[in-house]
Structures are given as structure tokens and as C-alpha cells.
N, C-alpha and C positions, 0 to 999 in steps of 0.2 A: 432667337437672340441669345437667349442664356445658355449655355452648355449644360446644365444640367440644373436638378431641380435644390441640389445642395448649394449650390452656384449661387443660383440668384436668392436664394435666402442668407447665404452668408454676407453676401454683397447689400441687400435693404437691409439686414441686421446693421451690419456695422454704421451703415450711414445714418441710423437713427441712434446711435448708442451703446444698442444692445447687442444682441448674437444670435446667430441659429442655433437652438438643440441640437445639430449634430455637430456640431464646433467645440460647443463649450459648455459648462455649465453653467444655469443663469438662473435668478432667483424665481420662487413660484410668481411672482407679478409681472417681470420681462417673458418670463415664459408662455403665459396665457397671450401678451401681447406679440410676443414672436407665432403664437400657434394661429393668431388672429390674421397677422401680417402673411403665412403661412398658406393659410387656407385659400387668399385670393392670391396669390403666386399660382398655385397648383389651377386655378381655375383660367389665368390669362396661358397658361403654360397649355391647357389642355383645348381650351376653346377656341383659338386662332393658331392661324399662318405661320410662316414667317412674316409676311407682311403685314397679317396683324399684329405681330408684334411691335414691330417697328411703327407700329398707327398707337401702343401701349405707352412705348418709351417715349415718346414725345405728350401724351398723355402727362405720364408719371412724372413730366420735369415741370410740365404747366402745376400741375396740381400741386407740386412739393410749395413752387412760386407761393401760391394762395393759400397754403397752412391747409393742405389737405386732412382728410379725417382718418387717416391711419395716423399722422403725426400726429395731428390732436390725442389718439389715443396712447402714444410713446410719452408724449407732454405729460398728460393728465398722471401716469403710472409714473413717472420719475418722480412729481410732486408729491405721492402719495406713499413712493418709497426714501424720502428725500433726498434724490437725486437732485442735483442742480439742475433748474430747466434749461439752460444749454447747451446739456446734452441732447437735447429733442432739438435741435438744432444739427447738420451736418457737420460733421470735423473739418476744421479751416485746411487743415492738413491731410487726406486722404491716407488711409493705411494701405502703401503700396509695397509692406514687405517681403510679398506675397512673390512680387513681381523684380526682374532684372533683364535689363537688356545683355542680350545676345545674338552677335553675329549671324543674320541667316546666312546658309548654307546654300538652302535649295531654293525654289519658290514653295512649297509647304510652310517650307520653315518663316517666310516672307508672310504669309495669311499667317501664321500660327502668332507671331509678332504684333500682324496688324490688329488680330480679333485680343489680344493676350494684354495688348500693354494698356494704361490707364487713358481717360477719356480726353483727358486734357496734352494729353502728348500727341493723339487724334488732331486737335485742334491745331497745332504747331505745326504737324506734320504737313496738313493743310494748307496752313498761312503762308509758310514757310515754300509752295510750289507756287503760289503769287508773286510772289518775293520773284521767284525763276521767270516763269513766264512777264512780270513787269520787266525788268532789263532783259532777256531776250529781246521784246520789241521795241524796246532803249536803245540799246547797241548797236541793231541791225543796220540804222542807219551809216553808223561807224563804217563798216563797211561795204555798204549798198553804195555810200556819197562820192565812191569814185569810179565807179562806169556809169553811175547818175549823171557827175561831173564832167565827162565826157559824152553821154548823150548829151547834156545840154548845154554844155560850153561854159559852165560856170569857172570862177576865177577861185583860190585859194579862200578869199573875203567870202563871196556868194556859197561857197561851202560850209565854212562857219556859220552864216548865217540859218540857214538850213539848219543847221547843226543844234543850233541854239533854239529854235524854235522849241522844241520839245517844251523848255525851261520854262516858257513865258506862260505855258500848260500850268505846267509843275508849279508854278508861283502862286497862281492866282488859287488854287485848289487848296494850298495848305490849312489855310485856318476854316473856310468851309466842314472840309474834310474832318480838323480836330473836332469841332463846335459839335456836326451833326454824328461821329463818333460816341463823345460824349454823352448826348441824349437820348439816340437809338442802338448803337451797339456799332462796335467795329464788326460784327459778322453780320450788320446789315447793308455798311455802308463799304466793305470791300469788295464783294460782289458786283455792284453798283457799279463802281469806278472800273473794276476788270469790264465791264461788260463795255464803257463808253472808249477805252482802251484798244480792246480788240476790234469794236468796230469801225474803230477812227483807224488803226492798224489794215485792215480789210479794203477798205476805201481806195487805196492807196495805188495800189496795182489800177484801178479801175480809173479814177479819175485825175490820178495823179500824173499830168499834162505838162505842168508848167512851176516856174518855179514857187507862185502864188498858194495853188492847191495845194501842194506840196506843203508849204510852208503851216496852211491852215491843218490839215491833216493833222502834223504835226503837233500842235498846240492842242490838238484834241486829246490825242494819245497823252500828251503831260499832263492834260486836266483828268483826266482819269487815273490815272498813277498818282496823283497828285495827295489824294486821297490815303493811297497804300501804307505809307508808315505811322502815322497819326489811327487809322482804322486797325494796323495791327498792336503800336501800342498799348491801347486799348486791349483789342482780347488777349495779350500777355497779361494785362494788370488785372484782366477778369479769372485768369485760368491759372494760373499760377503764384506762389508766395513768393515770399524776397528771399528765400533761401535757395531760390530757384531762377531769379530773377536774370544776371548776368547770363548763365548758359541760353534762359531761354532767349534772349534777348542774341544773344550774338548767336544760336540756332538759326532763328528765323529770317536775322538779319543777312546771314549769310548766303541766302537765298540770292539777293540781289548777286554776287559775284560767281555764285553757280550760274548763274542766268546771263552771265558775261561770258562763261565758260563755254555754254551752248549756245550763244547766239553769234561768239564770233568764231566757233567753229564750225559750225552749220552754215553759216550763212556764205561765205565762202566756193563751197563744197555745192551749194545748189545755183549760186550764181555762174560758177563754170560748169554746172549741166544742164541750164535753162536761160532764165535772166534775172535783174536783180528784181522784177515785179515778184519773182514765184515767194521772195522770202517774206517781203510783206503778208502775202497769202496765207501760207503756211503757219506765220507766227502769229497771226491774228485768229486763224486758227486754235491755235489751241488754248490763248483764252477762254473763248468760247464754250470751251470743254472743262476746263477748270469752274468755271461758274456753274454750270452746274452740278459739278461736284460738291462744291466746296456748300451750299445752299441744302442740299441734302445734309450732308454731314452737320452744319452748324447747327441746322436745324433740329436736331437729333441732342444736340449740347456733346457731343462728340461720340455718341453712342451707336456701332454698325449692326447688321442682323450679325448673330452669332457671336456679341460681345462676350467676353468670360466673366465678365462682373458688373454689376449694375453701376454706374458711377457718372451720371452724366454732368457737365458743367453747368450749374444752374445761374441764372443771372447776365448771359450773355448780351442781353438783348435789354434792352430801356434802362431806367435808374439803376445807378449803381445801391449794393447795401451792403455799408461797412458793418464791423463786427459791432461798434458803437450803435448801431440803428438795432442791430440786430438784438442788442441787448437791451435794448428803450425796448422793442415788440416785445420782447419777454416779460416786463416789468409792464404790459398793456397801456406804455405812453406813445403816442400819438409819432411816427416822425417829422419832423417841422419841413415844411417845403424849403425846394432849394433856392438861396439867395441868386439874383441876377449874376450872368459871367463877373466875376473881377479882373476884368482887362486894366484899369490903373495902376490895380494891385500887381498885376502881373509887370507889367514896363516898368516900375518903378524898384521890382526887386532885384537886386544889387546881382543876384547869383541867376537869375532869369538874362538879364543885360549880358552877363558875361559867356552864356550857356548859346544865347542869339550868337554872336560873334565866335564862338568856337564852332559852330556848326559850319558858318560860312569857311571860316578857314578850311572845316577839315574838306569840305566837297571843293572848293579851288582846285585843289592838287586831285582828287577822285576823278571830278567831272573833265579835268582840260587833260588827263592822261588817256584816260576812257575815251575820249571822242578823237583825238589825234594818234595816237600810237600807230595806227594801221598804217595812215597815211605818212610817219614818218620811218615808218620801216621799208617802208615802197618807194618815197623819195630818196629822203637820206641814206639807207643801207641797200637800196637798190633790189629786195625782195620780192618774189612774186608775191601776188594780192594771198593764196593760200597760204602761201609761208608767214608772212605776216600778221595772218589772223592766227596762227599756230602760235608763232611768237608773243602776240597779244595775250593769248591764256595765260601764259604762265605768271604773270602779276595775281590775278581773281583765282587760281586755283592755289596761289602759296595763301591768299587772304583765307581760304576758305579751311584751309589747313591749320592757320593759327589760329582762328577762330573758336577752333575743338581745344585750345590751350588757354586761350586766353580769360574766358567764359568760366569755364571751372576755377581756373588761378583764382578769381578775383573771388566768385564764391567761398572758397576755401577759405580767403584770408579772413573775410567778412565775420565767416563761424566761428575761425580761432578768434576773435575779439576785437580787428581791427578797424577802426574806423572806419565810418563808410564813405565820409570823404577823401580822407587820407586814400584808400582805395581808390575812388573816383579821378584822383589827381595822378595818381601813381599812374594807372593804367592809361590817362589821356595824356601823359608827360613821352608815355613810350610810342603812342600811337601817331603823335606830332615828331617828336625828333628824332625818331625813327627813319621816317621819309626824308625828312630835309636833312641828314647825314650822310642818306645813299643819295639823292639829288647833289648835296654838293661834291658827292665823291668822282660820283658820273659826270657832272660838268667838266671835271678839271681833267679826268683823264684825257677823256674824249675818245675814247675806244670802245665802238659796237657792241663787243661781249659782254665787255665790263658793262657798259649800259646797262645789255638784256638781263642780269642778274644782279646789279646793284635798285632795279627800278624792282623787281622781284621781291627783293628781300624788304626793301622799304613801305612797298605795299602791302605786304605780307605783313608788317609790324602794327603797321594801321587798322588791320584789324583788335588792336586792343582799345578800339574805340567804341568797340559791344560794350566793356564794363565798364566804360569812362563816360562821353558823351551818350550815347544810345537809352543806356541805365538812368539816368540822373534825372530825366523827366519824373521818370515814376519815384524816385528817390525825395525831389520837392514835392508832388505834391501826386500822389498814388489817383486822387478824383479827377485831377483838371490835367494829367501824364499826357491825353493826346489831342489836347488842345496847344499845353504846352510844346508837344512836337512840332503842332501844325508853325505854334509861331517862329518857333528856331529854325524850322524847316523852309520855310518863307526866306529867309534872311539865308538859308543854305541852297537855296533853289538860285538865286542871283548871280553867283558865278557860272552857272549854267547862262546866264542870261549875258553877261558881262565876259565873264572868262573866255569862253569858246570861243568866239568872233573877235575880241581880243588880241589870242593868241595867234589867229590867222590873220591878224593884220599884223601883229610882231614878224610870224614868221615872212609875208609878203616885204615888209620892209629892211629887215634885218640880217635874212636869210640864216640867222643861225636860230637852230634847233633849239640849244639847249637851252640859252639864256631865252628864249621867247616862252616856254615851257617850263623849266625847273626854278629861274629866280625867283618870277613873282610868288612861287608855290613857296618855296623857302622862306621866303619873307612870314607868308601869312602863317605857318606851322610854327615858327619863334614864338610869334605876337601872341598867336591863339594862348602857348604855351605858358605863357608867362601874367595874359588877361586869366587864364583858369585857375592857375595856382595863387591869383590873389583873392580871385571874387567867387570863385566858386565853391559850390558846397553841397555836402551828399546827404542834411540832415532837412527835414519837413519843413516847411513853409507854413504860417497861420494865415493861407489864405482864406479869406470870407466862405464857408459852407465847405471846408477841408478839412473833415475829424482827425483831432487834435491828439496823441497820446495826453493820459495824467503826468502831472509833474515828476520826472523821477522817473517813469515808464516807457520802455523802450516801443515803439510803432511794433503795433502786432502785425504776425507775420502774414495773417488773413490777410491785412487792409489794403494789402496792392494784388490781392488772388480772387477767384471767383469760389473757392473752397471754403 
């Protein structure tokens, strides 16, 4: 696992404090304790595998948990040197100056990357291929629902319908999903959910007969997903600080529109060389594959064979432990059990109320463009089905683009001194009217081009919803982040439930496109806009058993990280 034997000593040095002897110079008391720390390195290094390694580092993350007795001996020597004992504690902040991304090249360069970069980017990397394969088998339907539709004679209505089934999944899983996030860990409870996803995904081909199974199918695959962003919340708010928070948040999130990317281009592409069953197959598929991935690697706290430094993510998994608990253990006080969920607390706060109601908004215009587009490029502009799902990309791959912009932007401001509301609002101001500017621009023209790149552009904006809405959970409240999503989420899954089949009864009765599509989207991006920048807010919440900064003192940067 370690690259070398200088490696992994400079890697457990720095995570206890101190430093290797061939680093640096460190006093005769860290020194005996490095030569201590030293001496069982060179014995795990010499007396296993590779796979016993890997049987070491999952070892070494349990034991760190339980105040093993190397630490004990880091602790007892800091006291004795009076060092603060929080340095016998890991750095909330990892020392990664070690490390820089860079471009691979080749595939070397792609392993040298993957074994090179910090553990908790491991994590992301991860989470972040959930994200893809969950709307992969989202989408598919998108475009599977129209030689569905013609095998089975369904109507415009009957296709939405379908359509929307996903959502009634998706609903009922949110706060589940946040609750047992919370408790057990989003890397136990994402897994979980990919797993009842891909096999509700799998089914499909096989039993899906009619339009009933289908339907049921369906609902399954959203209760599985349903789970996914509340479970990744969570290991963002375990694996990373707030100075990290935006990128990784709109990182991971962007998963979901690469996973638009692939699923309405593939799917396509395997429907005119087989039929639409193969896609269900194939995308349930690789679920499948991802969970087992992802269960090794969490497992691990993001640590591979042949890591370059020892660094795993501790705390992934059961009670969270803020730097406040952290620092009561230091002081040998007790930590007080967690008080019951505060769900009243929750509905009843003013910036919670208003965070529900922007989520809905922003998925309105997400979800009813995502599930029609196909079909209105094939009706309305008369496209073949492949061209139309080509067409389709380019909305999730401009999102996916401004995502690597918007992410950093918002971080950046945050550093120079900006408020983290003020931020919050900015970014969800552009992520709303953004869209409903190219919507109403596209309505009035009324010209296909102009459409295809005005719906582009405006979707493409919407991704400043990573550092606006996305963020803000963990912003109120870093402990209860993916409960809180689960509830916003709930209230965002409804247009899925509402919107979709909706819109297919606008377009059945109205025949026109735009206003069935782009009005009610418009409307709800204003409103969102305008509920956000009254009621919302990017500063912590004193909910019940949610460590509080001192007065005066700014939220450490630990308290939403697993560092």
C-alpha cells in the first residue's frame, strides 16, 4: 500500500503531529515516539501482502476510532512536552501541499493520480460515479418511453405517467434516506440504495409486460436513488471542510448531468442496434459494478493498495464527532447523547421553509426538461430519435462545464471574506434567472436553434445551484446536512410527481410546446428567487444537539469535514 518506507512514516507522522526523522527535525521526545511509530511501520511493511495491507489500513482507521495506543503514546508525549493535546488528534485540515492535480496524459499517469491524490478526493471520485450511473438509469427512460410508447400504444398522458413514476420512488425515500444517513453513514446507506436501483433497473427487461410492472419497476428504481443525494451530503460533510465545500458539492453533484450525458447518448445508440429492453440491462448493470466498488473503497476510508500516504477518512460511518466533542474527549468529559431528531425545529425555521420551496422550484424546470426534451425534438422539430438524444446532451454537458466554474467562484469569494449568505444568494439568484431568461427568450422567438442553445445556456447557468442551494444544507446545519436534504428533497421530488404528467396533459391539450414547458418553469425560478433572498441564510442554525460556535467565533472549518 505505501510506496515506500519514508512514505508511510512521513504520512502517520504528520497525522499525529509530529514528523518522520527523515523529514525533519523533531525533538528527542517526538523522536523516540516517531522511532516507536517507526518500528511497527517497518514490521506491517515487512510481514504482509499486499492484501495484507489493505486487511492493516482498515485495521489502522478502526483503531485510530478507539484512541489506539500509538496515539495514546503521541497524547501522553505532547503533554509531557506541553504540546496542546490536540495535536494528538488528526489535522481537521490534511497537509496536502505535497500534492497537485494534474492532467493525466496516459493511463500511468491516470494510476499515478489515482494512488497519489488524498483519500478524501478517493471518496468524491467515487460518490461522484453514483451520481452517473443514478440518472443513467433515470434518463433511460427518457428515451426508451418512445418505442415503449409505440409497443404499447400508450397516449402522450400514459407516457408521462410512466414518466413520473420514477418520482413517487424518489419521494417517499428522501427523508428515510436523510434520517438513516445520519446515523449510519452515507457510505453505508448509498450503496444500499444503488443496489435496490440497479435491480429494480434489471427487472425491467424481464418482466416489464405491461404498463402496471413497468410502472412498479419504476418506483423502485426512485426509492433507491431516492437515498443518493442526502447519503452523499453526508460523506461530503464527513470528508471535507467548508473551504472545500462548494467545489466538492458541485463535483459530485455533477455527476448526475454526466449521467444525462451517458444515458441519453447510449441509450439511443443500443436501441437502434437491439431494442429498448437491452438498455435497461446494460444500465442496471453497472450499478451492480459500482457497488462493489464503491463498499471496498469506503470501506478502506478512501485508502487503495499502493496509496502514496497514509491518510484515510476517519468517521465515515456511525456518529458524527465534531471538533467540540473532540475537544470535551481531550478534556476526559464524557460526550452527552444525541438529543431526539428536531423535526419541529426544522419546519418551523424560517430559512429551512424557504430552502423546501427553492428546491422544488429549481427541479420543476430540471425534471420536466430532462424527461421531455427527447420527445419534443422528435415531435416538434421532426428529429430522429438519435439526433435528438445528441441534441438532448448538450443542456447536462454545458451544466457539467459550469459546474468546474461556479464551485470554485463561490469558494474563492467565501476566502476573500464574503459572506456566506450573501454568497449563497448570489449564486442561487444566477442559477434561477438564468434559466427563466433563456426560457423566456426561446418562447418568444420560437425558432428551433435559437431554442437548442438558449435551453443550453440556461441550463448550463443552473448549475450555480452547487454553491447556492446544494451548499446551504450543510451551511445551516453541518450534523442534521442530510436530513435536511432529505427534506428539501421530498418537496423537490413533487414536480417529478406533478410536473411530468402535467406537462403531458398541457402538451395533449394545448399542442403548444413552449408555454406547456417553459411558463410554469418561469414562474416557479422568479418566486424561488425572490422566497431565497428574503428568507434564506448561509449562517448555522441552533438546532437541538447542533455544536454551536462560541460567540464571536466563526464555525470551524473541521465541523462540516471528516478531518
Amino acid at each position: 500500500m505505501f510506496a515506500a518506507a519514508s512514505t508511510a512514516a512521513r504520512g502517520d507522522a504528520r497525522a499525529h503531529g509530529g514528523a518522520s526523522t527523515s523529514v525533519r527535525r523533531v525533538s528527542s521526545t517526538w523522536a523516540s515516539v516517531g522511532a516507536r511509530w517507526g518500528r511497527e511501520t517497518r514490521v506491517v511493511r515487512e510481514g504482509t501482502d499486499a492484501r495484507g495491507m489493505r486487511r492493516r489500513a482498515r485495521g489502522a482507521r478502526v483503531v485510530v476510532d478507539a484512541a489506539s495506543e500509538e496515539r495514546e503514546i503521541v497524547r501522553k508525549a505532547s503533554t509531557r512536552v506541553g504540546v496542546s493535546r490536540s495535536r494528538s488528534i488528526e489535522p481537521e485540515i490534511p497537509e496536502d501541499e505535497d500534492w497537485e492535480f494534474e492532467f493525466p496524459k496516459s493511463p500511468g499517469d491516470v494510476t499515478t493520480l489515482w494512488r497519489g491524490c488524498p483519500s478524501r478526493y478517493r471518496i468524491l471520485f467515487v460518490t461522484v460515479f453514483a451520481f452517473v450511473v443514478c440518472n443513467m438509469d433515470k434518463v433511460n427512460i427518457s428515451v426508451a418511453i418512445i418505442p415503449m410508447a409505440r409497443d404499447f400504444g400508450w397516449t402522450s398522458t400514459q407516457a408521462g405517467f410512466i414518466q413520473s413514476a420514477f418520482f413517487y420512488g424518489f419521494a417517499v425515500s428522501q427523508l428515510p434516506g436523510g434520517f438513516l444517513s445520519t446515523k449510519l453513514g452515507g457510505t453505508k446507506v448509498l450503496p444500499f440504495g444503488m443496489l435496490i436501483l440497479s435491480l429494480a433497473t434489471l427487472v425491467i427487461p424481464v418482466f416489464g409486460v405491461d404498463e402496471k410492472s413497468i410502472f412498479l419497476a419504476r418506483v423502485l428504481v426512485g426509492l433507491g436513488e431516492g437515498v443518493a443525494p442526502s447519503a452523499a451530503t453526508d460523506i461530503i460533510a464527513r470528508s471535507v471542510s467548508v473551504s472545500e465545500r462548494s467545489r466538492a458539492v458541485g463535483f459530485v453533484f455533477s455527476g448526475f448531468n454526466l449521467g444525462s450525458v451517458l444515458g441519453l447518448g447510449v441509450a439511443p445508440i443500443l436501441i437502434d442496434l437491439t431494442n429498448w429492453r437491452t438498455v435497461f440491462a446494460i444500465f442496471g448493470s453497472c450499478g451492480l459494478v459500482w457497488s462493489a466498488w464503491a463498499m471496498r473503497v469506503y470501506g478502506d476510508g478512501g485508502m487503495v493498495d499502493e496509496s502514496k500516504n497514509y491518510d484515510p477518512v476517519e468517521g465515515l460511518q456511525g456518529r458524527r464527532v465534531f471538533t467540540i466533542d473532540k475537544k470535551a474527549m481531550e478534556r476526559g468529559e464524557a460526550i452527552p447523547e444525541d438529543p431526539p431528531i428536531p423535526w419541529g425545529e426544522f419546519i418551523s425555521n424560517p430559512s429551512v421553509r424557504a430552502l423546501m420551496y427553492v428546491h422544488y422550484c429549481q427541479n420543476w424546470g430540471f425534471y420536466v426538461l430532462l424527461a421531455w426534451l427527447p420527445t419534443y425534438f422528435t415531435d416538434e422539430l421532426g428529429v430522429t430519435l438519435t439526433n435528438a438524444s445528441l441534441l438532448t446532451l448538450l443542456p447536462p454537458l454545458a451544466n457539467v462545464a459550469m459546474a468546474s466554474v461556479s464551485g470554485p467562484t463561490a469558494d474563492k469569494l467565501i476566502r476573500t471574506g464574503m459572506d456566506i449568505t450573501r454568497v449563497r444568494k448570489t449564486m442561487q439568484a444566477v442559477a434561477f434567472l438564468g434559466p427563466a431568461t433563456a426560457m423566456s427568450t426561446a418562447a418568444v422567438l420560437d425558432q428551433p436553434v435559437a431554442t437548442v442553445g438558449l435551453l443550453t445556456l440556461g441550463i448550463a447557468l443552473g448549475a450555480f445551484s452547487y454553491a447556492g442551494l446544494y451548499s446551504n444544507h450543510q451551511d445551516l446545519s453541518p450534523k442534521y446536512a442530510s436530513i435536511l436534504l432529505g427534506m428539501t428533497n421530498t418537496c423537490g421530488a413533487l414536480p417529478g410527481v406533478i410536473g411530468v404528467p402535467l406537462t403531458g396533459y398541457l402538451i395533449r391539450e394545448t399542442g403548444n410546446w413552449e408555454l406547456s414547458m417553459f411558463l410554469p418553469a418561469i414562474f416557479f425560478y422568479i418566486t424561488g428567487t425572490a422566497v431565497f433572498a428574503k428568507y434564506g441564510s448561509g449562517e448555522r442554525q441552533a438546532f437541538s444537539g447542533q455544536p454551536m460556535p462560541l460567540p464571536g467565533e466563526s464555525p470551524e472549518p473541521s465541523d462540516s469535514g471528516g478531518h
